[in-house]
C-alpha positions, -999 to +999 in steps of 0.1 A: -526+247+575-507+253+610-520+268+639-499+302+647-492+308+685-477+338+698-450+339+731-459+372+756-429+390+743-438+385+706-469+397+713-458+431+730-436+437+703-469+434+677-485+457+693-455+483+700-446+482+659-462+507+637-494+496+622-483+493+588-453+470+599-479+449+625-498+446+591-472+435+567-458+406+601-494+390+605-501+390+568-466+369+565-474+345+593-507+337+574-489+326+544-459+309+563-488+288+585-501+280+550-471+260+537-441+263+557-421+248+534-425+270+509-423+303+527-405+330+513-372+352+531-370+323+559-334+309+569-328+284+595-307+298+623-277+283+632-273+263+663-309+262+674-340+245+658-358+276+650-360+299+618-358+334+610-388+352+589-376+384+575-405+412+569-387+443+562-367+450+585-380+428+612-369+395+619-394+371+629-382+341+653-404+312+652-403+273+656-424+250+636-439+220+656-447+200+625-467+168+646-493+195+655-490+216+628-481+247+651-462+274+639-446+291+674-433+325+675-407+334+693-398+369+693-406+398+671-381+425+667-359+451+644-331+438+626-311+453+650-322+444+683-334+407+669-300+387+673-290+401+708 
């Protein structure tokens, strides 16, 4: 199982979603950081060694770090405002 660890903005932008939605991201991270590899509505993004995780919509940014099993998220944001 990986370890999740959260950047400052990601974790603003928890907090600042609606409950429900907050619900719904930290419930996906659990089961991403439980196998990563088969984690559902993830695409790798193109040119940078990071994935998307789609929840709704909100896109979920993260990096795996697979020699310490560390899932690290990135940024946290609407589908809008997520690829600026």
């Amino acid at each position: 199982m990986y370890r999740i660890e959260f950047s400052r903005q990601s974790i603003k932008a928890l907090r600042r979603a609606p409950p429900k939605v907050s619900i719904a991201i930290r419930s996906a991270l659990e089961r991403l950081a439980a196998d990563p590899d088969r984690a559902r509505h993830v695409r790798p993004l193109v040119g940078l060694d990071a994935y998307r995780l789609r929840v709704g919509e909100w896109r979920v940014v993260y990096e795996l770090d697979r020699g310490a099993l560390i899932v690290i998220v990135i940024r946290i944001a609407t589908r809008a405002e997520a690829y600026e």
